[in-house]
N, C-alpha and C positions, 0 to 999 in steps of 0.2 A: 441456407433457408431459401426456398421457392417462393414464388411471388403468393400463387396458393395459399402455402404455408402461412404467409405474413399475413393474409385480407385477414385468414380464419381466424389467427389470432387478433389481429386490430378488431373487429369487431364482437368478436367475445370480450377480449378487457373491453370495450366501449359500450357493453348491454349492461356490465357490474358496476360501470361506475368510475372508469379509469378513462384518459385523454391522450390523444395523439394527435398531433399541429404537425403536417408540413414536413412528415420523414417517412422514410422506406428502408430497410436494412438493404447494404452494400456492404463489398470488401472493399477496404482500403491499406496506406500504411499500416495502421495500428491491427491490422486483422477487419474480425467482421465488425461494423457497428452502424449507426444509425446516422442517413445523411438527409440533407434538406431536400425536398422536391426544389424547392425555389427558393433560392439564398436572400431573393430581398424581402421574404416574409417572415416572421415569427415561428420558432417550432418549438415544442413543448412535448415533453411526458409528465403525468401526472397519475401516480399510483395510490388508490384511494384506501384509507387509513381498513379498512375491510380487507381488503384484499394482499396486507400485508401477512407475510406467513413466518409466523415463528417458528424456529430451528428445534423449539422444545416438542413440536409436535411432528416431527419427521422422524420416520424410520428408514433403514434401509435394508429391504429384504435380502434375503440368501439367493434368491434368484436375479438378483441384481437391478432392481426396480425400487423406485425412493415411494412409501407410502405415508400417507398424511391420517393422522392416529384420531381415532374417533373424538379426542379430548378437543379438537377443536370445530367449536361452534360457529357452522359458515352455512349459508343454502347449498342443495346439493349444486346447482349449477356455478357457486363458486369452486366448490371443492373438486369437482371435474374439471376446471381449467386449469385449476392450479397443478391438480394431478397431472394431465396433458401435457401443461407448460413443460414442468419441472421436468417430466420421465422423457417427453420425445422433443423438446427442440429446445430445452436450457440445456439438462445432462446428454441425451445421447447427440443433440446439436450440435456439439462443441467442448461442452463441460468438460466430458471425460477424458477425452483427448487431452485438454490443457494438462489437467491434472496428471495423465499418465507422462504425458512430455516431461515436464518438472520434476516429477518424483523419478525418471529414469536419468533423465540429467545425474540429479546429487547420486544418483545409483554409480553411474560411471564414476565418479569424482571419487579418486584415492580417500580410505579414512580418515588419513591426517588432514587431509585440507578439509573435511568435514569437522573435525576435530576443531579446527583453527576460525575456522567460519561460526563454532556456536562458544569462543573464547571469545571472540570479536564480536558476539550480540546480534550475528547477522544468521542466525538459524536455530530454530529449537530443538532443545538437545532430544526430543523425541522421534526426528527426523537424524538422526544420526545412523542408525541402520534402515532406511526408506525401507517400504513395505510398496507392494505394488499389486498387495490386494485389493478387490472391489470396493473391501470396505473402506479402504486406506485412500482408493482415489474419491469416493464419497466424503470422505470428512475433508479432503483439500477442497474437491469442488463447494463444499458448504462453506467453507473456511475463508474462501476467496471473494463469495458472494454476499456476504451479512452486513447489516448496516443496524447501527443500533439508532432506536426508536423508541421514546419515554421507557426506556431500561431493559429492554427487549432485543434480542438480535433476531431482525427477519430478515425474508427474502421478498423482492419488492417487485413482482414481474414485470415484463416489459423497459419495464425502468434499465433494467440490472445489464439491458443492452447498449448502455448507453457505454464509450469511452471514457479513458482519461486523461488530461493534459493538469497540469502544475500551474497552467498559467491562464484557465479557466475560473468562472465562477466555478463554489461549490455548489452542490447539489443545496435544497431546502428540505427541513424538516417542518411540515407542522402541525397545526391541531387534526388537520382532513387525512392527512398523509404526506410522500415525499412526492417533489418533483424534482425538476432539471430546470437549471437559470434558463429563461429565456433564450432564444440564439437566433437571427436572420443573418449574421454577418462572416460565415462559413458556413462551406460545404458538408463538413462531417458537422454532430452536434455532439458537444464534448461538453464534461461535467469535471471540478476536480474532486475526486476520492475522498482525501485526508488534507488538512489544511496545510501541514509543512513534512511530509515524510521526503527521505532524501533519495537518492535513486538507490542504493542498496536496500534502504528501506521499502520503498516500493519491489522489490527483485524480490524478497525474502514474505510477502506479505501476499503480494498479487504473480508472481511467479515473468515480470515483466519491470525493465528499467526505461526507464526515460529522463531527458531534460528534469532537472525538478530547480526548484529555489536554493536548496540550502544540503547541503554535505554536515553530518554530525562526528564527534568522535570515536573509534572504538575506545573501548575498555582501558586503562592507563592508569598508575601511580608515579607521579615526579615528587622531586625535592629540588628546591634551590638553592644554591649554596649561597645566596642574597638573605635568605629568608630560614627560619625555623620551620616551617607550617611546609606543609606538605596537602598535595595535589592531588584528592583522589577521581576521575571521571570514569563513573559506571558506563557509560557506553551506552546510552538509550539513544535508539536512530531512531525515534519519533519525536514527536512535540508535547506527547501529553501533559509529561512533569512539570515541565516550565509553563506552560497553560493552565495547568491547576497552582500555581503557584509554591508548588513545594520543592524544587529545585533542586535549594542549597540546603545543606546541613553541615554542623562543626561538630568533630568530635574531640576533645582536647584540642590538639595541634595539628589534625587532620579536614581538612575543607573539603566534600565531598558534593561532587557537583553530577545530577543523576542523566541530564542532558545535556550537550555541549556543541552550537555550531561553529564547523571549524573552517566551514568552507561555503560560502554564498554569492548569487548575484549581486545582492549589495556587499561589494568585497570591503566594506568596512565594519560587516555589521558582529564578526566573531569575534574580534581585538576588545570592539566599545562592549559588547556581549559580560567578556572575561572581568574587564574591566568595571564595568558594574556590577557584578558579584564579588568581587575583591576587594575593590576600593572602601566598600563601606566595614571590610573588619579591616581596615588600618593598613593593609598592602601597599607600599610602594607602586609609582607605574613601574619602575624598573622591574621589580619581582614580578609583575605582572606580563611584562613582556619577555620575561627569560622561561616563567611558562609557558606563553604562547608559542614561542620561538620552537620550545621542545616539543610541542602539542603535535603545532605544524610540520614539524621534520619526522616524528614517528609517523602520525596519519600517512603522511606521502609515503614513507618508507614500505609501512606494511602493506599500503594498498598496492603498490607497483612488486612489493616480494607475491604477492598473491597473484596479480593477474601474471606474470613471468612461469609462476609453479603451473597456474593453468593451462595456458595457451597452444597448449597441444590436444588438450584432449577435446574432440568434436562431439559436440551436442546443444540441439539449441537451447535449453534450459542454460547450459554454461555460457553461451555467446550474449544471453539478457544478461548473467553475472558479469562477464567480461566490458559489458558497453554499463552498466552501472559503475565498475570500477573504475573504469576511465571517464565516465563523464562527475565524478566525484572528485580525483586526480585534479581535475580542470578546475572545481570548483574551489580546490584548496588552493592550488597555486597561484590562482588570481589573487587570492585574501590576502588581505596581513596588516602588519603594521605599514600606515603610511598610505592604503590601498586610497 
């Protein structure tokens, strides 16, 4: 994006109703995103609750242009930016590109290790033959960019330029619209995403791994030979489950636990984790740490048999999976009992 590019756009979002404090689009590490003119000042995006665009009202032509469908009621001079935005400097900016990288990535990637990636929770199985049509990399780029808003998944312009870091405020939701925390005390201005997604989590969602908090389980059933009751963990790498608090469920003799961190900066926090779901149906600590024990030696097992299967083949979409797997590795092996 051209300097150009940026004023035309900062001052159209600024005639609709939208705010920008104290940033200018640059490359950095993370790719392109938004850095502070002067780091001892405040910077801010604020995308006003209008100018939010619902995903229900997007098409994407055959001629390869994204059209915003007459159902949605905006003055014509919002509908033209947002048209603008979207067609020449979100999608052909960058967008498509991301999405063709990613989806040609899992393209190179042997079946079976596709195969094995949506066993392990870490791909949907509808990306198991990638498609690398216009319309295919239209729904990733939609996919990667939505934010839900009182029940709605839109697209939040300007905003959506923002980075992400794990160890950022999150962004804000509210009655006006979203903004970005605050920021004077770096260079880039970075928001975090999702409140605990793990770095495969991030890989498989936003097509990009980083640092994150916490490492979850794949998919797994144990038994302990301590214990009758048997261990089931679905494999959710996000936080939802356990944020809406529906977690755990029994089924006879079966404990079935839908989220499970297994690996985190507080390396104590998966054991006491396990541990409070266990303890209160009668579990021994012992039985408790002979699942962990097992948890932790499969997680590592599979994640290091993965990246060993991958590690030859070149593509950058694979090298985000690659450093998610290892920075996940890390996260487990720090944890544990005693941590």
């Amino acid at each position: 994006m051209v300097s150009s590019d940026w004023e035309q756009i900062k001052q159209s979002f600024l005639e609709l109703g939208g705010d920008v404090q104290n940033l200018e689009p640059r490359v950095g590490i993370r790719g392109r995103g938004l850095f502070s003119l002067d780091s001892s000042n405040p910077s801010r995006i604020f995308c006003p609750k209008q100018l939010l665009l619902p995903t229900i009202h997007l098409q994407f032509l055959d001629n390869g242009g994204i059209s915003i469908m007459d159902s949605l009621c905006l003055p014509d001079n919002a509908i033209h930016f947002l048209h603008d935005y979207y067609n020449y400097w979100s999608w052909s900016g960058g967008g498509r590109s991301e999405a063709l990288s990613f989806l040609e990535g899992l393209s190179k990637l042997p079946i079976q290790y596709r195969h094995k990636l949506i066993a392990l929770g870490l791909l949907s199985r509808s990306l198991l033959i990638p498609s690398l049509a216009e319309s295919s990399l239209y729904r990733r780029f939609i996919f990667t960019r939505t934010v839900s808003y009182e029940g709605s998944q839109v697209l939040a312009p300007v905003w959506d330029l923002v980075n992400h870091s794990a160890f950022s405020q999150p962004f804000r939701n509210t009655s006006n619209g979203i903004e970005t925390p605050p920021r004077g005390d770096a260079q880039e201005h970075l928001q975090k995403y999702s409140m605990l997604k793990s770095p495969l989590g991030m890989w498989a969602h936003y097509g990009f791994s980083c640092h994150s908090t916490v490492a979850f389980s794949c998919p797994i059933t144990l038994s302990s030979a301590l214990s009758p009751f048997v261990l089931q963990c679905l494999g959710e790498h996000y936080s939802e489950a356990s944020c809406r608090g529906n977690n755990l469920g029994v089924d006879n003799q079966v404990i079935v636990v839908r989220c499970l961190p297994i690996g985190s900066i507080s390396t104590a926090l998966p054991v006491a984790t396990l541990l409070s779901l266990l303890r209160p149906l009668g579990l021994a600590d012992a039985v408790v740490f002979d699942f962990f024990h097992q948890l932790t030696d499969w997680n590592i097992a599979i994640r290091s048999e993965l990246l060993q299967d991958i590690s030859h083949i070149s593509s950058s979409c694979l090298d985000s999976l690659r450093n998610g797997l290892s920075l996940e590795l890390d996260l487990i092996s720090q944890s544990g009992i005693g941590s």
